[in-house]
N, C-alpha and C positions, 0 to 999 in steps of 0.2 A: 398817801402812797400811790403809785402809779403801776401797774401791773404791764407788762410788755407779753403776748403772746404768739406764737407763729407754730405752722404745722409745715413738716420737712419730708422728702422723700415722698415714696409713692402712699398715692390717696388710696384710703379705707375707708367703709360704713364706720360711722361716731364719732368722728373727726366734730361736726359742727354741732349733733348733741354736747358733745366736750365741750367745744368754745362758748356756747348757750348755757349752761349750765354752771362753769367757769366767771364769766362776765356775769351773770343775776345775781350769784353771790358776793361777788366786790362790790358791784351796786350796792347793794344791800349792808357790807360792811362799810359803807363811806370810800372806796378807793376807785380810781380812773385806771381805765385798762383803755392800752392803745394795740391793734392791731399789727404786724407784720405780715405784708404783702410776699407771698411765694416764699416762704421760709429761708433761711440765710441771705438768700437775691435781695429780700427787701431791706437790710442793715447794709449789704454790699453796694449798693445803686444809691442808697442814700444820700445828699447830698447836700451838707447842710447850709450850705451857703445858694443854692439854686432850690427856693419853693415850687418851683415846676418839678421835682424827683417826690416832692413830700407825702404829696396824695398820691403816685403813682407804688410808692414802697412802702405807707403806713395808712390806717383807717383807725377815728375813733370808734370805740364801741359800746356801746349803752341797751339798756335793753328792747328800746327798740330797734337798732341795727342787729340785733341778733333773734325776732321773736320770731322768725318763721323758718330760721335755717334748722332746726333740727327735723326738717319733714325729708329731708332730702339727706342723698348720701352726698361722699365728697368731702372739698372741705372750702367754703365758701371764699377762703384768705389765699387757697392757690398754694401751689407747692411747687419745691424747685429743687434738685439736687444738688448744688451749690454747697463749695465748703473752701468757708472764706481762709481757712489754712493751707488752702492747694488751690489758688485763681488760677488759672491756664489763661493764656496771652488772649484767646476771644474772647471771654468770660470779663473781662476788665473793663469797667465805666469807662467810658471815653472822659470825665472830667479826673480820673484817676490815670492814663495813660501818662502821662508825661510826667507821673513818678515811678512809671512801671520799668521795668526789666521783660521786654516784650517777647524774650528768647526764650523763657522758662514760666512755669510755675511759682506765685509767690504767695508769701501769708498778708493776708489782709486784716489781721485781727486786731491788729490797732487804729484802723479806722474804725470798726465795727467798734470795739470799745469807744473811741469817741461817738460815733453816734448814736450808741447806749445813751450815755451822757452830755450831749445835745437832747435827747427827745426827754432825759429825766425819768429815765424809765430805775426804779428802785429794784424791783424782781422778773427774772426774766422767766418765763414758762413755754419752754421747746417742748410740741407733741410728736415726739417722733421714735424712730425705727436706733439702731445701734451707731448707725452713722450720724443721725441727726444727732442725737442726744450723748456721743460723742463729742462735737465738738462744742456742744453743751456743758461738758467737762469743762473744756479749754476757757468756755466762757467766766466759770464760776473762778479757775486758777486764778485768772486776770481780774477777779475782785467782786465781779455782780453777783450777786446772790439770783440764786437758780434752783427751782425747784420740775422734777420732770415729769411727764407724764408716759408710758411708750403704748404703741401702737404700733404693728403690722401683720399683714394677714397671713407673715409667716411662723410666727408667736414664736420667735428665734433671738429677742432680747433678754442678756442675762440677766439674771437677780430678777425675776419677774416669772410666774407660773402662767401669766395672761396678759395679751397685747391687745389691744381694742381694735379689732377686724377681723381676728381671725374666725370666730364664729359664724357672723356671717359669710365667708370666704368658705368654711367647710358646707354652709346652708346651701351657698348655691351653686356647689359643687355635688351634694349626692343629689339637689333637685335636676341639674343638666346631667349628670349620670343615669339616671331614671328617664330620663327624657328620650336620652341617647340609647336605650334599651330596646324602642319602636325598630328603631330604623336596622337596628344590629342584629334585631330576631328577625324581622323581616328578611334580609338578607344573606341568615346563617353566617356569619362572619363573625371575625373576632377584634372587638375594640380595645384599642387605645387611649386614655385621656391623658393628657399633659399636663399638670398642673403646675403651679409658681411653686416656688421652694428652692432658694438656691443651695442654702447650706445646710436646711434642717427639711426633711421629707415629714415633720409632722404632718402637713395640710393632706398629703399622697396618705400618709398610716390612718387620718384617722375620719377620712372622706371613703376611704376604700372600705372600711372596719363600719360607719354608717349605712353604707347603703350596699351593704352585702357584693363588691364584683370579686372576682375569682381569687386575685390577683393582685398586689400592691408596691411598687419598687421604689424605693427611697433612697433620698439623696449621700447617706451614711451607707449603704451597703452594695459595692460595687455587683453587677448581677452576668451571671452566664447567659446570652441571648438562644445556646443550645438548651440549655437544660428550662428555658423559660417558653421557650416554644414546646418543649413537651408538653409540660403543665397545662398553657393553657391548650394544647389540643388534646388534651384528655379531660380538661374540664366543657372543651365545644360538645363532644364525644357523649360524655356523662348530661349534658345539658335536656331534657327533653324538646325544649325550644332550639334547641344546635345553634348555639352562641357562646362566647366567651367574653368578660371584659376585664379590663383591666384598669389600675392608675399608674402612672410613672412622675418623678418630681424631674422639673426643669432641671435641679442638678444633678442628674443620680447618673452616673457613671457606668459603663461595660468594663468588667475585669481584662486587665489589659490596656484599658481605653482611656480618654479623659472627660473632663465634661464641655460640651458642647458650647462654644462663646462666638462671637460674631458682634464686629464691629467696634469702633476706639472707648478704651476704659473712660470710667465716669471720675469725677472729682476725686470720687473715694477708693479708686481704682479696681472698681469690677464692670467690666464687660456683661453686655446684654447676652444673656440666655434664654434657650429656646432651640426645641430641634430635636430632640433625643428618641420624643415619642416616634417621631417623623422615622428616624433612622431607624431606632428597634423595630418599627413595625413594617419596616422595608425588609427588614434580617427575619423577620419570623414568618414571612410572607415565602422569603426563598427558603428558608428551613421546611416550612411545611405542605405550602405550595396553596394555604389558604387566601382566602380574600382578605385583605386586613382593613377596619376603618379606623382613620387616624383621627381625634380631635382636639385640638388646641385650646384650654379653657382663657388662658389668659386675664383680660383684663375684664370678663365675664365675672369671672370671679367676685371682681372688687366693687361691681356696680351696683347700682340701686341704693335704696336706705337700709339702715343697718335693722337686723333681728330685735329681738327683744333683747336677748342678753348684750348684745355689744351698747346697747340705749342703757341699759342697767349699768354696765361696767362702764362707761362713760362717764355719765351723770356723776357716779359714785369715787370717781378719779379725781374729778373736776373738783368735789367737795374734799376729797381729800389732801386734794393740792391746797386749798384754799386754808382747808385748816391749819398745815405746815404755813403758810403764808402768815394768817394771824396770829398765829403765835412765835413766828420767826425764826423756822425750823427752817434751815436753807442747806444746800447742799445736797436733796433728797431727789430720791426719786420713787413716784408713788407706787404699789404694785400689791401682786395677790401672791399670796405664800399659804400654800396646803390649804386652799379654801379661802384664805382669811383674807380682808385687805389690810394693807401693812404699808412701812414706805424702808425702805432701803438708802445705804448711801450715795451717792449718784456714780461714784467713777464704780461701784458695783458692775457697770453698764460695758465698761472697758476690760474688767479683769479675769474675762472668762467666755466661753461660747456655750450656748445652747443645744441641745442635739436630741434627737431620738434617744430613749434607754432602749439597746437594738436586743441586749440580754432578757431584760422584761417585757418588751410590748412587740417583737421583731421576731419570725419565722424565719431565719436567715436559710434555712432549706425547703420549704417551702413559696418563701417570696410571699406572705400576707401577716394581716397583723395575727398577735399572739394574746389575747386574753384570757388568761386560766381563771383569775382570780381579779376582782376587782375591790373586795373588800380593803377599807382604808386607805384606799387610793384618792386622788383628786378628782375632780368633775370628767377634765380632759383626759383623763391618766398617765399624762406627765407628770 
């Protein structure tokens, strides 16, 4: 048996634990796993009649090509946003162009199915976010047996309580919020942090709820920049140190307003975000007349190697994919339900969204998290 693997969309800490971990154990059951270079890009660019695309789009893997990637974050195989059901006219192989329709967007999925089937790849294992393992769906329709793994460090894939990053995404989110504490006390001022979250303000509810700031706005609940500039100048006010801080998710919205996007849609048709902290903290500045510091965490976030937990939920993915593999459970996708790990059906991933419970964990008149109770809840308390 031959195992196919690729990581899609934006890089997280455990990505290359997962592949490491993934690969030892097909070793070890007797099966060959080959690589996929930049997630969907690499079956797209393939090119099976030109070996100069071969090694630029695939790598094999044994366990010596993989014994020293899980020291590092990232994902050693490259990622790509690419989604061979929506090619947009630059995105197209130059040896694919002259069956293109260069005015539009087209599906490419039946090359990709044929280069499935050039390289002999029997199951296919996409690590990825809702878009990736989306058209992972589409894969499976079209006949290959697909088992999934997901991962983002916005832990916003449905049918899944955990995505592999986002632990560490929250880790080094209250470390640079504490960091960010220096410089804000110093200054008496009131901060800002910005964090990733386009559609589910997890990472903002529960970075804010860790490392104690005032303050938390999330992507689910649009927010008054009046009544939020009180707040926090009653908690500068209340402060001994006379500071305040806050978190805000890249999606999260002003009543009234929309969310903040900039720049041409991606394959999967969402636009870069970012800005919002930027803007709010310009609005609360002329509200209150304080100094405001703005911080962007960004792609801070997602760096370095992963925590301990996201090496734990990794590792423990990987064998769990492995297992649906050997015993030729396909269609799945692997994940964690109330604690447990568990694996679910794969289009799971398509029929539904993820979101804050804003009734249970959300202060929607206050603007921070809301814990009464914790008992029976999950780890994250999603």
């Amino acid at each position: 048996m031959r195992i196919g693997v690729l990581t899609g969309g934006g890089d997280v800490p455990g990505l290359n634990p997962c592949i490491k971990a993934l690969v030892n154990r097909a070793v070890d059951e007797g099966y060959d796993v080959i690589g996929i270079r930049r997630g969907w890009w690499g079956l797209l660019n393939y090119n099976p009649d030109d070996p100069a695309t071969h090694q630029v789009c695939t790598v094999p893997l044994d366990k010596q090509a993989v014994r020293t990637i899980d020291r590092t974050g990232g994902t050693f195989l490259h990622t790509s946003r690419i989604n061979p059901s929506n090619v947009r006219p630059h995105e197209v192989p130059d040896f694919l162009r002259d069956k293109a329709d260069l005015t539009r967007a087209q599906d490419f999925t039946s090359h990709v199915m044929q280069v499935l089937e050039h390289l002999k790849i029997d199951v296919l294992v996409p690590i990825g976010g809702d878009d990736t393992l989306s058209y992972g769906v589409r894969v499976h329709q079209e006949g290959l047996p697909v088992v999934a793994i997901p991962k983002t460090m916005d832990n916003d894939v449905y049918g899944t309580d955990y995505c592999i990053g986002f632990s560490t995404a929250v880790t080094r989110s209250v470390q640079f919020i504490h960091q960010l504490r220096t410089a804000t006390g110093s200054h008496e001022r009131i901060a800002i942090v910005e964090l990733f979250g386009r559609n589910s303000g997890e990472t903002s509810l529960i970075a804010a709820y860790l490392s104690g700031v005032d303050r938390a706005i999330i992507s689910e609940v649009p927010f008054d920049p009046e009544k939020l500039a009180y707040l926090l100048q009653k908690d500068k006010r209340e402060n001994p140190s006379h500071y305040a801080m806050m978190t805000i998710s890249e999606g999260a919205q002003m009543i009234g307003g929309t969310v903040i996007e900039s720049g041409p849609e991606d394959a999967y048709g969402h636009r870069r975000l970012g800005g919002i902290g930027e803007v709010t903290g310009r609005e609360i500045q002329r509200i209150t007349g304080e100094e405001v510091l703005y911080q962007r965490l960004a792609y801070l976030m997602r760096s370095g190697a992963p925590d301990s937990l996201d090496l734990m939920v990794a590792m423990n993915y990987a064998n769990i994919a492995m297992d649906l593999i050997v015993d030729r459970r396909y269609n799945r996708m692997v994940a964690l339900r109330h604690g447990t790990y568990t694996h679910v059906p794969l289009k799971t991933v398509t029929e539904g969204v993820k979101r804050v419970d804003v009734d249970e964990l959300y202060d929607i008149e206050e603007y921070r998290p809301k814990t009464r109770r914790v008992e029976g809840k999950p780890m994250f308390l999603y």
